[in-house]
C-alpha positions, 0 to 999 in steps of 0.5 A: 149849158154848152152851146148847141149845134148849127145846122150846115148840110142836111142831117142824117136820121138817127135810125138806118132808112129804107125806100118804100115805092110808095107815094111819099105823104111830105113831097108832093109827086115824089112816088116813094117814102123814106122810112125809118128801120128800127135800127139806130145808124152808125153814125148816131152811134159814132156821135154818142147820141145817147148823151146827146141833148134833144131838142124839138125840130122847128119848121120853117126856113133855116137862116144863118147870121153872119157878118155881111160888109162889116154888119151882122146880116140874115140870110134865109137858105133858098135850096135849088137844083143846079141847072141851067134853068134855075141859074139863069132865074137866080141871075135874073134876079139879082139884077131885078128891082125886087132885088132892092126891096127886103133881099140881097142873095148871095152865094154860100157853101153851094146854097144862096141866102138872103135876108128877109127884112120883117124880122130884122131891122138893120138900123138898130141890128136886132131881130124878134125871136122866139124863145122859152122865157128866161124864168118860166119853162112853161112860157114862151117869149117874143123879144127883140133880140141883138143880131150881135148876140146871134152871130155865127147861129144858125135859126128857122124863119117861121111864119104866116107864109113859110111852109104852109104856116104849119103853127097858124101865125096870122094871116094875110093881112096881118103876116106874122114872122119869127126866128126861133133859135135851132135847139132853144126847144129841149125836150125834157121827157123823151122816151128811150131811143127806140122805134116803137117807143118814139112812135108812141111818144109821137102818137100820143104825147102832148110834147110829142106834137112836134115835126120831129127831133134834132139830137145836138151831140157833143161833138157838134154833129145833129142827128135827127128823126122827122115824123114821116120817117115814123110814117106819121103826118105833118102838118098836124092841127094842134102843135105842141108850140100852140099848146103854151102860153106867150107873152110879148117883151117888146120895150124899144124906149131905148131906141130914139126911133118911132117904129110906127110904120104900119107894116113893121113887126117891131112896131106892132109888137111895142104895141102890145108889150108885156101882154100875155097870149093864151097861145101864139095864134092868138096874138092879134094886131090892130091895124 
């Protein structure tokens, strides 16, 4: 299969939207909605979104991996308003002593990045991902994954506190964070490109349970269409990610390296190698 798209800029929905002076349900204070007509946009159209490959859209922070003083790094998109207020915090920072502690901003395409060092161990340049098992559709994998093999890509940081925690990863005692590839979710089953036909799949489909889709196109561009556009809800109570089973593929013998600071994913993952979790909220550390 070709590679899939990287996230860069914001992506356009895939229906012509319209504003609704309503208090919007996904930006708190914001008093209008952005809704989806049943009209697919011109620009869906253009990216021959028929034969695009569909795939579910993660929440979570989107992260980049590129290479950073001749290593690859990840850096985690931090959006702000371009004002004097936000600048003068962003300066500050980068001369505070947490900047020394897990992040390193910098400036990129207009946005900063950081990265965020419970998911990487630069050491060893590898990361835990979140994916599909390479054998079994119907399994998901934790895995610690090359930062070389992830070059260039772009992933969503999800996590205990990353959006509100909308997949219920761990707590605040025992934080868990993962990447997840953007597109390592196809959706296999998606119904024809219309609106009513998407709202049902939503509403009541089991693979439906999802943030939203992004469509992958052949050349490149993401078209996307997110649950609030439907004027449905998210966060939701049983996500799809949390309806499939998990199993952990942590095995770093080949590393000459304990991992056994209390405080490292990877570390508490080599601990529970091999065993199988009903489903990712389940996964429980013993600390």
């Amino acid at each position: 299969m070709r590679r899939l798209g990287s996230v860069q800029r914001k992506m356009p929905c895939v229906f012509v939207t319209e504003v609704k002076d309503e208090p919007s349900a996904k930006r708190e204070h914001q008093p209008f909605k952005v809704l989806a007509t049943e009209t697919v946009s011109h620009k869906a159209l253009d990216a021959d979104i028929y034969s695009a490959i569909p795939t579910e859209k993660v929440d979570g922070t989107c992260c980049y991996v590129t290479t950073y003083k001749d290593q690859p790094y990840l850096w985690a998109r931090l959006d702000r308003k371009p004002n004097k207020k936000a600048d003068k915090r962003f300066k500050n920072f980068l001369h505070s002593k947490e900047n020394s502690k897990g992040w390193v901003p910098v400036e990129k395409n207009n946005k900063q990045y950081c990265w965020h060092s419970s998911v990487v161990n630069y050491e060893f340049e590898i990361a835990l991902v979140l994916k599909h098992h390479p054998d079994d559709p119907g399994l998901l994998e934790i895995s610690a994954v090359p930062l070389s093999d992830l070059l260039e890509q772009t992933l969503e940081l999800i996590g205990t506190n990353i959006n509100g925690n909308p997949y219920g990863l761990g707590n605040k005692k025992q934080p868990l964070h993962l990447l997840v590839p953007h597109g390592a979710f196809q959706i296999r089953n998606l119904p024809t490109l219309k609106h009513s036909d998407l709202l049902s799949w939503f509403e009541g489909c089991e693979e439906g349970k999802i943030e939203g889709i992004v469509w992958h196109c052949h050349d490149g561009c993401l078209i996307k269409v997110h649950r609030h556009h439907l004027g449905l809800c998210w966060p939701i109570p049983d996500t799809y990610i949390n309806s499939k089973p998990v199993i952990i593929n942590m095995n770093l013998n080949k590393y000459d390296y304990a991992f056994d600071d209390t405080k490292c994913l990877f570390s508490h993952f080599s601990k529970i190698n091999n065993q199988k979790f009903g489903r990712l909220k389940d996964i429980i550390f013993d600390v």
